[in-house]
C-alpha positions in Angstrom: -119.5 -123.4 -58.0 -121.1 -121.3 -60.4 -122.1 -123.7 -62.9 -123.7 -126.1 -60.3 -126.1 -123.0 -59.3 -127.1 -122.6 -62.5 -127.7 -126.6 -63.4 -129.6 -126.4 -59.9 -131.6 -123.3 -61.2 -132.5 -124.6 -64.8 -133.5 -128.3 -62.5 -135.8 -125.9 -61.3 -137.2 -123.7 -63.8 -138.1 -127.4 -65.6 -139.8 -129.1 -62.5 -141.6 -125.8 -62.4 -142.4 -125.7 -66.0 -143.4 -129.7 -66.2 -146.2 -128.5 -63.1 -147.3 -126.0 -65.1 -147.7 -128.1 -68.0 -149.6 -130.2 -65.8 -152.2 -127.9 -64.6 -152.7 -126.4 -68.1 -156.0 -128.2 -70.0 -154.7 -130.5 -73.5 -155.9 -127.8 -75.5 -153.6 -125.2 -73.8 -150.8 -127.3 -74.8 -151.9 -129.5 -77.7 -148.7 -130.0 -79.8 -146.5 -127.2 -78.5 -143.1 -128.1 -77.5 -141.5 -124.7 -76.3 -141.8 -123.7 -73.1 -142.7 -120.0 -74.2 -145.5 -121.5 -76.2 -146.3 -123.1 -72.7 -146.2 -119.9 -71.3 -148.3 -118.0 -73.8 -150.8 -121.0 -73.3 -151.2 -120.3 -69.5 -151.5 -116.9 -70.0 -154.5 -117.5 -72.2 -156.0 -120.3 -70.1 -155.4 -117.6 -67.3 -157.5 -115.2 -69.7 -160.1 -117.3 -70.0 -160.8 -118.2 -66.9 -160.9 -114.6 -65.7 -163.9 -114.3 -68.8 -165.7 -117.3 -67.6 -165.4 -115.9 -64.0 -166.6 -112.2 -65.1 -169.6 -113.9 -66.9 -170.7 -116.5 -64.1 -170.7 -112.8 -62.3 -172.7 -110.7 -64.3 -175.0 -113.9 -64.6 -175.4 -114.2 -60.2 -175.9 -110.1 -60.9 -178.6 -110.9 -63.1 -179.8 -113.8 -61.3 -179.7 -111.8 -57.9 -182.0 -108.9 -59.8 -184.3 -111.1 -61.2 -185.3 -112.3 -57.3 -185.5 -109.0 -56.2 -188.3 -108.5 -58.7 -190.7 -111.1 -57.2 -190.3 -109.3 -54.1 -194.2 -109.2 -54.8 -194.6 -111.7 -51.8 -195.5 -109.1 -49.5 -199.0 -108.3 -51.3 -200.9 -110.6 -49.3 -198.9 -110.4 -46.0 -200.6 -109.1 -42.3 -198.7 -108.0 -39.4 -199.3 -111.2 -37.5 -198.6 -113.4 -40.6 -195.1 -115.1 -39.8 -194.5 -115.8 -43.7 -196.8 -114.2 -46.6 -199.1 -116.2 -49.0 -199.2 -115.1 -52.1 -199.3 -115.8 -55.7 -197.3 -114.5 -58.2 -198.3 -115.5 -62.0 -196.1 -114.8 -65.3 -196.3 -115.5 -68.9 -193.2 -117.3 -70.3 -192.4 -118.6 -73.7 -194.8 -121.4 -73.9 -196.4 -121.1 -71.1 -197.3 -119.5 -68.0 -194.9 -119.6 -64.6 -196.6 -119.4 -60.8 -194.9 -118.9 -57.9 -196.5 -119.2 -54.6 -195.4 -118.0 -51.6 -197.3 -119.4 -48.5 -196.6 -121.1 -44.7 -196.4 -124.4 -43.0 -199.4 -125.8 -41.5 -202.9 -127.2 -41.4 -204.9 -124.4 -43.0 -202.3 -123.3 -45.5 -202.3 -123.9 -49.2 -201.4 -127.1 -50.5 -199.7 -127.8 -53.8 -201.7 -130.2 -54.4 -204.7 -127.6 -54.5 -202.6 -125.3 -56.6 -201.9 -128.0 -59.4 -205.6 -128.9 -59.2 -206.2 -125.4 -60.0 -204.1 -125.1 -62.8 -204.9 -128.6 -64.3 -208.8 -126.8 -64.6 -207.5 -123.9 -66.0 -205.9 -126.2 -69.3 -201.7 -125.5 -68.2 -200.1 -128.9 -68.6 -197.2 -128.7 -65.4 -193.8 -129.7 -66.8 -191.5 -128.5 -63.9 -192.7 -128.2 -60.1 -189.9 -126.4 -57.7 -190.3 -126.1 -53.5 -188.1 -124.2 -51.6 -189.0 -123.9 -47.7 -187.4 -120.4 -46.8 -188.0 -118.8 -43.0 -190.7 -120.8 -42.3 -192.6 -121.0 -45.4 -192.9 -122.4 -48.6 -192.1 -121.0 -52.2 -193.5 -123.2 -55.3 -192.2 -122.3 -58.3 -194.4 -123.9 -61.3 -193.5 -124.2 -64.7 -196.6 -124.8 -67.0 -196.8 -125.6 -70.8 -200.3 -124.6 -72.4 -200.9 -125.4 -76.5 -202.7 -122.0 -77.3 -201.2 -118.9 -75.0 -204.2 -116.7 -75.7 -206.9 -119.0 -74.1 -204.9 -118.0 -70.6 -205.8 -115.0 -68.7 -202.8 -114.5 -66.5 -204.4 -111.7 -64.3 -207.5 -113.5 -63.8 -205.8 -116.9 -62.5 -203.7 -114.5 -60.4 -206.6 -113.5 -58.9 -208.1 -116.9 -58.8 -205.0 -118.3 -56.5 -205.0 -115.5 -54.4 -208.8 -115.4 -53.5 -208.2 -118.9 -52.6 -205.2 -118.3 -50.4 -207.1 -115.0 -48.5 -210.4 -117.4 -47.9 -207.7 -120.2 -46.1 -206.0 -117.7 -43.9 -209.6 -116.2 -43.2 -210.7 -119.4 -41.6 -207.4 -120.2 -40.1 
């Protein structure tokens, strides 16, 4: 009686190591035969994982900060305003980033006016983003521009937001 328990019990220790081996990735278990060195290998592939997941964290942290920061949406907004329009306008490495905030409808600001605007300025765009977000609109634009120090990033600020105030003045 005793000996078939145990030859039950070691059946089942090996279908549960041979799943194990399974979920493990090749490199995990990559010329190991023991089934401690199977064991060490899911506790490192368990490691890992936690790593990966702490860093994917910290990087949504990040992420999640860094859209808290262009929070600036509200510059332009009115108490009757259902979304704000507004422009946001950041140098990057090679070039210079715009975000626009601004609402759905006939008088509002169209990207096509905003590239326009850009295009005179002398940014080449290389990467055009549109979210639509509680009712609204947010264009994120990515620019490229050959010498950084002919662009005045306050001034074309300014520029976009003069243009979005004289649209909701007429509207």
């Amino acid at each position: 009686m005793h000996r078939d328990v145990e030859r039950q019990r070691r059946q089942e220790m090996s279908t549960l190591y041979a799943s194990l081996r399974t979920l493990l990735p090749l490199e995990y278990i990559k010329g190991k035969r023991a089934i401690s060195d199977h064991m060490n290998g899911a506790v490192s592939y368990v490691k890992d994982l936690q790593k990966r997941i702490d860093g994917l964290n910290a990087k949504r942290d990040e992420l999640k900060k860094a859209s808290d920061n262009w929070s600036g949406f509200e510059q332009g907004m009115t108490s009757n305003e259902a979304f704000p329009s507004s422009a946001v306008v950041r140098q990057s490495l090679d070039g210079v980033e715009v975000v626009i905030s601004t609402s759905v409808g006939p008088k509002s600001l169209t990207l096509s006016r905003v590239l326009q605007l850009l295009l005179e300025e002398g940014l080449d765009v290389v990467n055009c983003t549109t979210t639509r977000i509680d009712g609204g609109l947010i264009h994120t634009i990515q620019t490229e521009v050959s010498d950084l120090r002919g662009v005045h990033v306050p001034y074309l600020e300014q520029k976009l937001n003069k243009v979005i105030s004289s649209l909701s003045q007429t509207s």
